[in-house]
N, C-alpha and C positions, 0 to 999 in steps of 0.2 A: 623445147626450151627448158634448162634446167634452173629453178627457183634458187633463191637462196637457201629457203627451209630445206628442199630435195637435197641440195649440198650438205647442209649441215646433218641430215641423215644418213647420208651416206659415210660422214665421218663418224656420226655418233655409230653407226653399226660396226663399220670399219675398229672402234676403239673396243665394243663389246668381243671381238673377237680375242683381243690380245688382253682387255685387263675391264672391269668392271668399274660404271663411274658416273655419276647421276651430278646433272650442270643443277647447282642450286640459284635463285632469282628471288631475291627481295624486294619484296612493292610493300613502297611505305611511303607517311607523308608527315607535313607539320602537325596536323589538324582534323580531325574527323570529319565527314561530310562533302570529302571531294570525289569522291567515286573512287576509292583506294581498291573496295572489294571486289564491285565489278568490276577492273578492271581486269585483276586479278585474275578472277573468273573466267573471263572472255579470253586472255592470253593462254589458260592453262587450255581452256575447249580448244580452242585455233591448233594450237601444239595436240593434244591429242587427234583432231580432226584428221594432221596430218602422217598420223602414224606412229605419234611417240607415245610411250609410257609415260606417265603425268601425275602426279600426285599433289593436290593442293594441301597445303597445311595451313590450319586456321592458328596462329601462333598468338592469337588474343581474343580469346571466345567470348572475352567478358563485354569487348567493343564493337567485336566483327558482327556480320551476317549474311556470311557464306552460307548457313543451311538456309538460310529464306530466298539470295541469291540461285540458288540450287536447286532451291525445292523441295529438300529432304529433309529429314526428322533427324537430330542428332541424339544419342543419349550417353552413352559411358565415352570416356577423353583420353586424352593421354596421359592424365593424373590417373584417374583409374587403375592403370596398365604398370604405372611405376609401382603402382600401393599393392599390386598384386591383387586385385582384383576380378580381373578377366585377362584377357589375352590380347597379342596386338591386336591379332587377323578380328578379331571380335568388333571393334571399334572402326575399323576400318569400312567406309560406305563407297560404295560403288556407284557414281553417279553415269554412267556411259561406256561404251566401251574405248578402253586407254587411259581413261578418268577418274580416278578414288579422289574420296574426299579426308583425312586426314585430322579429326576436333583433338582441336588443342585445350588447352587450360586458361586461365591466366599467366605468361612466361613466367613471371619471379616464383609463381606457384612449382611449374614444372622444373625448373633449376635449380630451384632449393631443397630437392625431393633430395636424398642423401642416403637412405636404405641401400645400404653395398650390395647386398646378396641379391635385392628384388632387381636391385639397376644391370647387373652381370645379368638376370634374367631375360629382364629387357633387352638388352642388347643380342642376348642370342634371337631373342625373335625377331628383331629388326633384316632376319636374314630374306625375308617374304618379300623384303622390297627393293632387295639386292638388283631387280631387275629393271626399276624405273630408267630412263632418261631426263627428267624434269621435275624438280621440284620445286612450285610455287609457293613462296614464305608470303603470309598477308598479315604483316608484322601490324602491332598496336600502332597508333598516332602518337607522334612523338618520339621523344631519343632517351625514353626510361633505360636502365640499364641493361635489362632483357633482351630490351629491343635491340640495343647496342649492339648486344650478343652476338643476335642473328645477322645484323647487318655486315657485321665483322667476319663472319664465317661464310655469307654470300658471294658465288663469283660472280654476280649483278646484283647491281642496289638498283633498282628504279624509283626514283623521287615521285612522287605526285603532288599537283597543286592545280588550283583552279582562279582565274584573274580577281579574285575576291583579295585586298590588300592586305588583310589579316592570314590569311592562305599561305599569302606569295610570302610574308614575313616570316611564318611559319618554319616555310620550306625551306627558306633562305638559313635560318637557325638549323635545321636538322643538316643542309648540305655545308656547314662549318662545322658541326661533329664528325661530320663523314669525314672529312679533311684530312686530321687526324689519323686515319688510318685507312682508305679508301683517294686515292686521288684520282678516278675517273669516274663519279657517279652518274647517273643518267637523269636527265630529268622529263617525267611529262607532265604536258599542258592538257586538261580537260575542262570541256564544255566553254570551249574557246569561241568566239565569232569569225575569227577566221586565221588565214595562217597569219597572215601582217601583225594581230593582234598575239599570236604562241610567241613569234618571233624576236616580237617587242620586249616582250615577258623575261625571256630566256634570257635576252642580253643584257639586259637590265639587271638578273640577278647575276650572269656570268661576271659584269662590271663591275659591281658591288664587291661579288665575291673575289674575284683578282686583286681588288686596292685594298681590300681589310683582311684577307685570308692568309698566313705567312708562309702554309703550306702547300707545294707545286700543286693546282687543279687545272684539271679538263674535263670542265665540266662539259657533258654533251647533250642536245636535245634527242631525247626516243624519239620525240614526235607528239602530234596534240591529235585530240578529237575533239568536235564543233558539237559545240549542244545539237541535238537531233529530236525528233517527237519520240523517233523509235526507239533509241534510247530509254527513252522514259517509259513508255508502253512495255517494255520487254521486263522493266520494274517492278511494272507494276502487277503484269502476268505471273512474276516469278518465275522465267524464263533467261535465255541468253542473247544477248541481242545479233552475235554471231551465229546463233540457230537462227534465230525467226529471220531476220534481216540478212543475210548472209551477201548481197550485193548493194546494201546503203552503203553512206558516205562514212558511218563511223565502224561498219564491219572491215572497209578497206583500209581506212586508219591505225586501226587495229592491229590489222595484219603487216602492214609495214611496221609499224612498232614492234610486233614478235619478232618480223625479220630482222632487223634491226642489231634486237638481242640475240638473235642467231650469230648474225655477222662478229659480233664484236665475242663472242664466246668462242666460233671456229678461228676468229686471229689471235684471241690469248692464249699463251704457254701458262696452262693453270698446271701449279704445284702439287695440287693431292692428285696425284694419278688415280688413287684409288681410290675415291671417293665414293660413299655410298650414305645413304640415310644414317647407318647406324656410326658410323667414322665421324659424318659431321656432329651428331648429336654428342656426341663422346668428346669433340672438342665443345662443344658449346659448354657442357657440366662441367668440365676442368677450367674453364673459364672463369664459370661463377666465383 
């Protein structure tokens, strides 16, 4: 039987041959504290488990906690690297095979870097990662302008939220920025009770967002994960819950939500044919 993921691989290989081009994925949310980074995590393992080049970028080091998620020691960033410091390949952490880990800055830190000569530097070296298929963006909380940036430049936004009222408020405010300039964001529900409870959730803000929003959305459910112990446990290990757990309830959750975003990335006609690390970052700085 062929998987969705196994299809999308075959396209993405299929597109390596004729033109080079890395699918970028935003996971972001209202609010910190709703499992934004592990999710993050878990999506990018699952995608690398399957064969893909993967790259997470920590795009807000000052909130995230990707290297404790991860397990790894981070040191020099991507500021670093602009200020001419060290090198990309230097910065660049190897969590698994298919899997680098990518320490960001604070965003408004790394956008406002403006050194012509060092940034042209930059970019020649960005050619090391010419090779990815996926990049996970694990954008700041909130719709700061940075984050705008990156969401704006993403061919998937993934929302996060979790049934906490303030959350779901939250989220609801970040998918009316999205609006704006993104009209098919995705949302997931984590550490849900069940699906009756994701599904409540979603329509509720889908409702919301239709009668106050003036611009065309579809918004779509990724999908939800049900609070689990192992979840928690895999936390607390500093661990992935799609390693240790790889047949619980929220590793399969998981994984339909990556497939998910496969699906909907092999049906879009995305514009930059050429897309790579260093094309996207090159629009995010002309942006600022």
């Amino acid at each position: 039987m062929i998987t969705q993921a196994s299809k999308l691989k075959q396209m993405v290989d299929g597109q390596k041959q004729t033109q080079k081009r890395t699918h970028f994925i935003a996971v972001t949310s209202g609010k910190g504290g709703v499992g934004k980074s592990t999710i993050s995590a878990n999506i990018a393992n699952i995608l690398a488990l399957d064969g893909y080049k993967v790259a997470l970028l920590d795009a807000d080091i000052g909130l995230a906690n990707l290297d404790v998620i991860l397990n790894v020691k981070m040191g020099k960033n991507l500021l670093h690297v602009l200020k001419g410091e060290c090198g990309l390949a230097e910065i660049l952490i190897p969590v698994k095979k298919n899997l680098i880990l990518i320490p960001g800055e604070s965003g408004d830190e790394i956008l406002k870097f403006n050194n012509q000569f060092l940034y042209e530097r930059f970019l020649e070296e960005t050619n090391e990662l010419d090779e990815l298929d996926f990049m996970i963006i694990d954008t700041g909380a909130g719709i700061g302008g940075s984050t705008q940036m990156f969401l704006e430049a993403a061919d998937e936004v993934v929302v996060v939220t979790v049934p906490d009222p303030a959350a779901i408020t939250d989220a609801y405010a970040v998918i009316k920025i999205l609006s704006r300039f993104k009209n098919n964001p995705m949302l997931l529900l984590n550490m849900v009770k069940n699906e009756n409870e994701a599904v409540r959730i979603y329509e509720n803000i889908k409702r919301v967002a239709n009668a106050n929003i003036k611009e065309p959305l579809n918004l779509e459910l990724a999908g939800y994960i049900m609070s689990d112990k192992s979840v928690s446990k895999s936390i607390k290990q500093r661990t992935l819950v799609s390693d240790d757990a790889p047949y619980s309830i929220p590793t399969a959750q998981l994984k339909d939500i990556t497939s998910k975003i496969l699906y909907r990335l092999e049906r879009k006609v995305l514009t930059n044919k050429n897309d790579t690390f260093g094309s996207f970052f090159k629009r995010l700085i002309e942006q600022f």
